[in-house]
N, C-alpha and C positions, 0 to 999 in steps of 0.2 A: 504494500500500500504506500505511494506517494502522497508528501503534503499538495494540495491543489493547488493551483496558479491561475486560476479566473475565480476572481471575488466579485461581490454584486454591494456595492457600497451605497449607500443613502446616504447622500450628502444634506450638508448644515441646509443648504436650497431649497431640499425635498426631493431632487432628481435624485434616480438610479443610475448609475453606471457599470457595467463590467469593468477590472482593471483587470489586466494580463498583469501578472507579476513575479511571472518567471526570473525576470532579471534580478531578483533579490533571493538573499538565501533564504532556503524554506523555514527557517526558524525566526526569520524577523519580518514573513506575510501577513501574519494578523497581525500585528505592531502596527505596521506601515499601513493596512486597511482600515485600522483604526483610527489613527492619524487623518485619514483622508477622510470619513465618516466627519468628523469636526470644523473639514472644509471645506468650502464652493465648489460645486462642479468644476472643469476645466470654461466651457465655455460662461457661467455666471460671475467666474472669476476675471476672465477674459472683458466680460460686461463693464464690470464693475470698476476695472481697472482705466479699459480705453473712456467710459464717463468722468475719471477724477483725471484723467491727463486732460479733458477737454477742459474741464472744469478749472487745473492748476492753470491751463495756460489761459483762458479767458480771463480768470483773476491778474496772471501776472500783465495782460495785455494792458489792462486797466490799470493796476497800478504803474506799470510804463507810462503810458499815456496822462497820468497825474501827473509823474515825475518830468516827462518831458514838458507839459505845459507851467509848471512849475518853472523850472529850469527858464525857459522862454520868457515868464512874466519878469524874474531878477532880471534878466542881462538884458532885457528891453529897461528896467527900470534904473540900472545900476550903469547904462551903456558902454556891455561888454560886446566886445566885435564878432561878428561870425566867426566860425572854428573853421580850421580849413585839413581836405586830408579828404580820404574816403569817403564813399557815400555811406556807407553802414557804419564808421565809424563818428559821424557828425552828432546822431543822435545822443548815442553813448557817451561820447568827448560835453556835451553840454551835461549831461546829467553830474559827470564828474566832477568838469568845473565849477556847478553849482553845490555840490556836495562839499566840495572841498572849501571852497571859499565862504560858505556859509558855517565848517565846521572853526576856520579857521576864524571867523569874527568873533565868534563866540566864546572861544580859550582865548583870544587874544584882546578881546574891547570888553566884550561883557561879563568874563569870567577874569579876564587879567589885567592888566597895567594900562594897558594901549590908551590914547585919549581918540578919538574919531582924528584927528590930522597928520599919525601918524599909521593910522590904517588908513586912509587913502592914498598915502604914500606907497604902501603895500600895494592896492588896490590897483593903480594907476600902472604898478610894473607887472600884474597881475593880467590887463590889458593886453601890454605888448606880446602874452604866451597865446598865440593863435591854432600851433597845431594841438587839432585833436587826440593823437596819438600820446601827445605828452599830456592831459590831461589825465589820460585813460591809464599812463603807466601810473599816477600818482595816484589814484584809484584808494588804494589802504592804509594812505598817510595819515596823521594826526595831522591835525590841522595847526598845529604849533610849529609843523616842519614846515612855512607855506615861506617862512624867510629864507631857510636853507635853499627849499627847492627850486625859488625863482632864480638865486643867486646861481644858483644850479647851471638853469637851461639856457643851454646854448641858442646861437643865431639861425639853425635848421628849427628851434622851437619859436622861435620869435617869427618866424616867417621872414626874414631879413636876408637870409644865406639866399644868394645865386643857385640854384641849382645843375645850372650847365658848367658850374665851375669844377 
């Protein structure tokens, strides 16, 4: 007498399925039958799954879309220049800059020493960094590094470098 290899499992769903389960060794098939009894059919799981990807990515569209208009109302307000660089990287590059510079006003005027005339001095050199790309790499900065990283970036971030040089 062999242990069997087609089980008939009722899943958490309600559906029945046969599972072939040969591929496991006969002494861990009702274990592993069991296990599956507790959860979703393959296709209810399947279900289930492709509805919450629809669902994360509709949330995260939306919160995109806050963040980029977001983004958009400061540097209209604050007359920061258009970001230059890629087309799939424009968006991103503003959301950063706007991340950055608002995290940095914050430890630096409202949380620290700064008076408003020396953050606009900031602010102003802040301006001159147009590629997108360099915003995007500063992406995970504190915003306490925004002196270091202007001082940082070179004349290919300012948008100033020749390129056919």
């Amino acid at each position: 007498m062999t242990v069997r290899t087609q089980w008939t499992v009722e899943h958490a769903c309600s559906h029945q399925v046969v599972h072939d389960l040969s591929h496991r060794p006969a002494d861990r098939r009702a274990g592993f039958a069991r296990w599956l009894a507790a959860r979703d059919c393959t296709d209810c799981w399947k279900a289930t799954r492709d509805a919450e990807t629809v669902s994360k990515q509709e949330w995260l569209n939306a919160k995109r879309a806050e963040e980029h208009q977001a983004a958009n109302e400061w540097a209209e307000r604050f007359d920061m220049p258009p970001l230059e660089g890629p087309e799939r990287a424009l968006d991103w590059g503003e959301r950063c800059r706007h991340h950055l510079m608002t995290a940095a006003h914050t430890a630096l005027v409202v949380e620290g020493t700064w008076d408003e005339a020396t953050w606009a001095a900031l602010e102003e050199q802040a301006r001159a960094i147009t590629r997108a790309g360099w915003w995007i790499d500063q992406r995970d900065a504190d915003g306490t590094d925004m002196i270091e990283l202007l001082d940082a970036a070179t004349e290919r971030d300012r948008g100033t470098e020749n390129p056919f040089r």
